[in-house]
C-alpha positions, 0 to 999 in steps of 0.5 A, spaced: 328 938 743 323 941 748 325 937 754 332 939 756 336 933 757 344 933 757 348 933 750 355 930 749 361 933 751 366 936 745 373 936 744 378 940 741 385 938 739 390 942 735 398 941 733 401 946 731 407 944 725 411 948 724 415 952 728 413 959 732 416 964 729 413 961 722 405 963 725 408 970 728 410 972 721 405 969 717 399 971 722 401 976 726 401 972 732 405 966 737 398 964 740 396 963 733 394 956 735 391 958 741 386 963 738 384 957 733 383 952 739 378 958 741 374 959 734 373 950 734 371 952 742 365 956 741 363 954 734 362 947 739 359 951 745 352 946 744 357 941 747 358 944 754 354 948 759 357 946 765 365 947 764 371 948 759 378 947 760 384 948 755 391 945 756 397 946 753 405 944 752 410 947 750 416 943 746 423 944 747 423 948 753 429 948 758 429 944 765 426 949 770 421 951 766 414 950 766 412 947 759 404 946 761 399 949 761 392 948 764 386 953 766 379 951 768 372 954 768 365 953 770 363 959 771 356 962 767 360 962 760 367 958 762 370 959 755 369 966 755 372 966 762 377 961 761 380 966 755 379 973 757 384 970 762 390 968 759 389 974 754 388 978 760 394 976 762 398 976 756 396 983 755 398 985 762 405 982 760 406 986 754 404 993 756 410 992 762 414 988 756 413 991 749 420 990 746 418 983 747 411 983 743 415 980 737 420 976 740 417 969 740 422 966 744 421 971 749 413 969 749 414 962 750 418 963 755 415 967 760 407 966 758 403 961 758 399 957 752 404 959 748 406 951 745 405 947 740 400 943 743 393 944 745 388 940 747 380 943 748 375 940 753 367 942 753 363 939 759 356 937 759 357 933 766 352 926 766 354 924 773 356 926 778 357 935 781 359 940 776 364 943 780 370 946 776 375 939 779 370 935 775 372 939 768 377 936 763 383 936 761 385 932 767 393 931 768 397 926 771 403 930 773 410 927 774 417 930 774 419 926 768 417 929 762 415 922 758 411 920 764 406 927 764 399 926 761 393 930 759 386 928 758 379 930 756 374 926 751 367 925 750 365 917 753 361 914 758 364 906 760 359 901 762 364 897 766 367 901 771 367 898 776 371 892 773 376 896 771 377 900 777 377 893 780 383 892 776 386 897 778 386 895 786 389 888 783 395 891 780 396 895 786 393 902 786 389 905 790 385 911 786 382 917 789 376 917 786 370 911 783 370 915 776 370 913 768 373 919 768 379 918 774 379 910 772 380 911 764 387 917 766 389 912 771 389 906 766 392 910 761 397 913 766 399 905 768 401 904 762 404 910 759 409 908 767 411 900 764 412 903 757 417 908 760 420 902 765 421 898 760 424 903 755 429 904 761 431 898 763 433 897 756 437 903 755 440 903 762 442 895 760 445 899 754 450 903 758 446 910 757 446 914 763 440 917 766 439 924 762 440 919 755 435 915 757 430 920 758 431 922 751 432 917 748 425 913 751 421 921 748 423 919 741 421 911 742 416 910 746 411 906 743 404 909 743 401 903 739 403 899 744 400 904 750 394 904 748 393 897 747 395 895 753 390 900 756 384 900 752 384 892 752 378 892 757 373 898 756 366 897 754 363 904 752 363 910 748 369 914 747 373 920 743 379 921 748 385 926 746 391 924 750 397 929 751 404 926 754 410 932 757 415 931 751 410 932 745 407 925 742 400 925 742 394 921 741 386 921 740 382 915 740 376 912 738 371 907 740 371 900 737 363 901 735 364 909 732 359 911 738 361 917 738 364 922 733 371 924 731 373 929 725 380 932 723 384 935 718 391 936 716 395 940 712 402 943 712 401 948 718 397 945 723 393 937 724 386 939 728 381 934 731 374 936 733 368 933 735 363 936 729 366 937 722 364 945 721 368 947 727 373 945 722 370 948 716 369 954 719 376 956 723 380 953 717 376 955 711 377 949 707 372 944 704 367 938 706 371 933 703 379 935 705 376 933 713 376 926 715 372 922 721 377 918 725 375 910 723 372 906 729 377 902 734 382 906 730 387 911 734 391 918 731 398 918 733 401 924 732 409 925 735 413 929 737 417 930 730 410 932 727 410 924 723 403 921 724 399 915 723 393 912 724 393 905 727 387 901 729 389 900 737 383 895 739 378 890 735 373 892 732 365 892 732 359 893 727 359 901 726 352 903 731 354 911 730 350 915 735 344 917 730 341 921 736 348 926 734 344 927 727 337 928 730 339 933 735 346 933 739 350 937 733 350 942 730 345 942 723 350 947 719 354 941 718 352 938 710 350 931 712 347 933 718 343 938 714 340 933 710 338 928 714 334 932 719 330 935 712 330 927 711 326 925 718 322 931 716 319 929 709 318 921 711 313 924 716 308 927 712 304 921 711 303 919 717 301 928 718 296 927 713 293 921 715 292 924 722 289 930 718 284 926 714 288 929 708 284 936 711 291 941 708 287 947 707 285 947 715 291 945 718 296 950 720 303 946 721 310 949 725 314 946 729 318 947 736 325 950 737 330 950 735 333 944 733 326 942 730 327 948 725 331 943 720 326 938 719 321 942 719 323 945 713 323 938 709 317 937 712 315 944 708 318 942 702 314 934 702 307 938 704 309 943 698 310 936 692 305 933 696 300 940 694 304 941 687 301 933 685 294 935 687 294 941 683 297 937 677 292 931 677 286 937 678 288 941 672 290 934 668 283 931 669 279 937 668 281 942 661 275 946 662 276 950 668 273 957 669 279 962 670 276 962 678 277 955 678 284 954 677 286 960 682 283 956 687 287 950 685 293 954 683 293 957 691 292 951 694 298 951 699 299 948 706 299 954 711 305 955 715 307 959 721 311 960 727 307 958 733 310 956 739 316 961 741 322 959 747 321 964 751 328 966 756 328 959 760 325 960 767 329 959 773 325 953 779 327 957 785 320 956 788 320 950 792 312 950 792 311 945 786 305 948 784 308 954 783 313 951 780 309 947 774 305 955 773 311 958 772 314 951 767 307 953 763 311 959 760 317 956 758 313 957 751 309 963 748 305 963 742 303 966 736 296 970 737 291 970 733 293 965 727 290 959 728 282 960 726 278 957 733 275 950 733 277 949 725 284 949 724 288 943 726 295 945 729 301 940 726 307 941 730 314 938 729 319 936 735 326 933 735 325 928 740 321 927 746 324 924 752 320 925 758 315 929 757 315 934 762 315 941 758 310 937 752 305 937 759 306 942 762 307 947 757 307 945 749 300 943 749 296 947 754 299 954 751 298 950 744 290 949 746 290 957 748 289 958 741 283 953 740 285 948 734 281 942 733 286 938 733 293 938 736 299 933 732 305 932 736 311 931 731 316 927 733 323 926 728 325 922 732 322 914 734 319 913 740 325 913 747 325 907 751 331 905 753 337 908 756 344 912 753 349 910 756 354 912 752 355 919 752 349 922 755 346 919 763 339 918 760 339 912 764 333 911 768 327 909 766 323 911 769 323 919 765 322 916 759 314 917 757 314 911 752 316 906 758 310 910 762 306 909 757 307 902 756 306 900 764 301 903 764 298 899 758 300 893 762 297 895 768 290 897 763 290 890 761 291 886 766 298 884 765 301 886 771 305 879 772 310 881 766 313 887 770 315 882 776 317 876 771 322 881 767 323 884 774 326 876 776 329 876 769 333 881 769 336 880 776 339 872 773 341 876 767 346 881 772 349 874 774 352 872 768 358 874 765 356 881 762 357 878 754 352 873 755 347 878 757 341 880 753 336 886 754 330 883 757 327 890 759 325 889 751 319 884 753 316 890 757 314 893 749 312 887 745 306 886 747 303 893 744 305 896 738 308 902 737 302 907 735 299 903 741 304 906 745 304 912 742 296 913 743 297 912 751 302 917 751 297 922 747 293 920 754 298 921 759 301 928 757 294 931 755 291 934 762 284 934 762 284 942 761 286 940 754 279 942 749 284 939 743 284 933 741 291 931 742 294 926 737 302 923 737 307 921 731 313 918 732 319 917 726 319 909 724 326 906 725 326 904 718 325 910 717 330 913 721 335 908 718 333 911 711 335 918 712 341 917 717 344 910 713 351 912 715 349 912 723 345 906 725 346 907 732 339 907 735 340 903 742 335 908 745 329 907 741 330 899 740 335 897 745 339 893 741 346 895 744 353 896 740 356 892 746 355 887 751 355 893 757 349 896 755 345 890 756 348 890 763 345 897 764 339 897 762 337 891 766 340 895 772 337 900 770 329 895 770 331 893 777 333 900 780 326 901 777 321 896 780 326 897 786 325 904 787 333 905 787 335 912 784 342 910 784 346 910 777 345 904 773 352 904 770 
């Protein structure tokens, strides 16, 4: 992509299944689970910049000793800082104590992370500072053991401000108005009345206290928690829970927004946010992994039994299709080929704007996430050349042997053209000096392109705002002097706002809702920016089920490659000597290459629940008015 906009956060869980000792023999190591849940860490690393943390719960400690674990970073690479820590850390402990390098016992009593449970957070912060108190796993502490809970996920709520309402109805006054604080809190307020009410029941029984404790780890109702608490929420959401004594949870959203896998065997149960990690740390196969079903939560407890319940009702899956198009990993094999799926449905529309010109068109793409659906673009240009050459041979028998050599080397020319350069840092407050320097962000490959001939085709991921397009793309492209310049996007054009994992949300960034302003205002139509001004504030009124995104009628009175004209207009500076010419991906045809991820409110504002129409008239409101504030 080459605007840098914020990925989804990653999550990491791991229960170790069978007892310490099993992994120190087998593995050499008690920390077995914790240098695991560093591979499912880096090997998610595209999903947090900004901070990490890891936690961990040791199982049947005695009173007296700490039995969790919690370190945070956010420093420059925080996953590294984070584990050099604690391995510094225990390799101090055993230089001064070697006898006890083998003994387990002595390990999980005297070092940190040295349990059974781990639970692993990467953070790309969406609202709000990146400092380290930001970072997950977040802990609500409690001196009885069952009332402790751990908790990091990836989501975005929508309905903040009427949860955190619920929580002063009910008498609490919380520390901070946050997704991530109100979510710990609901949770926590349910976790408390499960154990109250385990507690009045055995203390009605004649337990004593310590009894209860005991007897309320092995009974506590999680299904019964997490409806309680989850019951209200609207958003996007895979949250991982840890309790104190050992029980365990992850859950997922009632529309599948966000992405969940895990895996099992007899030694370990594992949940990531990307199906690779998984692959890659444990060795085992695609199909032995699953994804977590939507509105469904993974109870493990503290005996190792688990289950799958559904914990809430749910709605039509809407996966995140932008989680295919750029946000993980393409070494996963779905993912793998539905980028090189976006790539080939793309090649029609490349000829057209090429005028079928193949033998003067030179095609690339920007890296690096475009590189995979570059690649099927190749592959369909190639079957595209190969059936010209069949038909040219077919209709002429004739062909002296000069002339089947230059059909038979009829090929599409592809090279590397644009090069990301190290990432240079804004610390010139000048702003013209600024933009100079933005306008290297990108190098280019000399003396490939023919001048004035040529016509550059060049495929991108995804185009949000536009800025690195204007700035750099296109003018470091024109140095090379191509007839043509044919911006590729994979993805359709971004309208509206994400509020469900990542903070696109205010409109005003996105170059297509520029480009449809500005058409507007080009055809005299300037009322209807002030009547869906009016529209979307009664709409805010309403209950938040009964809204509708209005935002919509900004778009319909063009079509698509109108837009997509304008946005050639608005990001080609008059220096440009190429013509400039924009492509976006269809939604049928994104729909086509992503069937099982459906979720495409960015590009069609058709939101999987009732907040994000909320939020995108918010967001249109903020706008007109000049308001910089956070649309959710």
């Amino acid at each position: 992509m080459s605007d840098a906009i914020k990925h989804e956060c990653g999550i990491a869980f791991i229960r170790l299944l069978r007892p310490l000792e099993y992994y120190q023999q087998k593995y050499g190591s008690a920390f077995y689970g914790f240098n695991k849940l560093y591979l499912l860490m880096e090997k998610q690393h595209n999903r947090g910049q900004d901070g990490a943390g890891i936690a961990s719960i040791k199982f049947n400690v005695p009173p007296g000793t700490p039995y969790i674990s919690r370190l945070r970073s956010n420093a420059a690479n925080p996953i590294k800082d984070i584990f050099a820590t604690v391995n510094t850390a225990v390799n101090e402990a055993f230089a001064a104590n070697p006898d006890y390098r083998h003994d387990v016992s002595w390990q999980k009593q005297n070092l940190e992370f040295c349990g059974e449970l781990y639970l692993g957070h990467l953070r790309y912060g969406t609202f709000g500072n990146n400092s380290i108190h930001a970072c997950h796993p977040f802990l609500r502490a409690n001196n009885w053991i069952t009332r402790n809970l751990l908790l990091a996920g990836n989501f975005n709520l929508t309905n903040i401000d009427a949860l955190f309402n619920m929580l002063i109805g009910i008498g609490q006054h919380p520390v901070r108005y946050s997704d991530t604080v109100t979510i710990l809190e609901k949770i926590g307020y349910a976790l408390d009345e499960e154990n109250n009410l385990l507690h009045r029941k055995y203390k009605n029984e004649g337990y004593s206290k310590r009894e209860i404790s005991e007897l309320i780890a092995k009974k506590i109702d999680i299904d019964s928690m997490l409806k309680n608490a989850c019951r209200s929420w609207d958003g996007g959401y895979v949250i991982c829970g840890l309790l104190g004594h050992g029980d365990a949870f992850v859950i997922r959203d009632p529309a599948g927004i966000r992405p969940a896998f895990y895996y099992q065997d007899d030694e370990i149960l594992v949940v990531t946010s990307e199906r690779p990690p998984i692959q890659t740390a444990f060795n085992v196969p695609y199909d032995e992994i699953r994804e977590l079903p939507p509105a469904h939560a993974l109870v493990i407890r503290r005996d190792g039994k688990f289950s799958l319940k559904q914990f809430t009702r749910s709605l039509p899956k809407q996966a995140c299709s932008f989680e295919r198009i750029y946000f993980s990993r393409g070494t996963d094999r779905d993912i793998y080929r539905e980028r090189k799926e976006l790539g080939k449905r793309l090649v029609p529309a490349v000829l057209k704007a090429l005028d079928n010109d193949i033998e003067n068109s030179i095609f690339s793409f920007i890296p690096n996430t475009a590189e995979t659906c570059f690649f099927g673009m190749k592959e369909e240009l190639k079957a595209h050349c190969n059936r010209i050459k069949l038909e040219k041979i077919a209709a002429n028998k004739n062909l002296t042997q000069e002339e089947l050599e230059k059909i038979i080397n009829f090929t599409p020319r592809f090279e590397k053209i644009a090069v990301k350069d190290a990432k240079l840092r804004t610390f010139i407050s000048s702003d013209g000096l600024r933009e100079q320097l933005a306008a290297h962000v990108y190098d280019i490959t000399y003396g490939i392109v023919r001048p004035h001939l040529d016509s550059l085709v060049v495929i991108d991921d995804s185009i949000v705002r536009g800025t690195t397009m204007r700035q750099s793309i296109l003018r470091i492209l024109d140095r090379t002097r191509p007839r043509k310049i044919v911006i590729v996007s994979s993805a359709p054009q971004i309208r509206y706002p994400d509020c469900y994992g990542i903070d696109m949300a205010s409109l005003g960034q996105f170059i297509a809702f520029e480009a449809a302003v500005e058409l507007l205002k080009e055809n005299h139509q300037e009322q209807l920016l002030l009547d869906v001004y009016e529209e979307a504030r009664e709409q805010l009124k309403l209950p938040m089920k009964e809204m509708v995104n209005v935002v919509k009628n900004i778009y319909r009175p063009f079509s698509a490659e109108a837009i997509s004209i304008k946005i050639a207009e608005l990001l080609t500076a008059e220096t440009i000597n190429a013509e400039v010419q924009f492509i976006y991906q269809t939604i049928e045809d994104l729909h086509a290459a992503c069937p099982n991820h459906l979720g495409d409110w960015y590009f069609t504002g058709d939101y999987p629940t009732p907040g994000g129409n909320k939020v995108v008239n918010q967001a249109y409101v903020n706008y007109i008015e000049g308001n910089h504030a956070r649309a959710y």
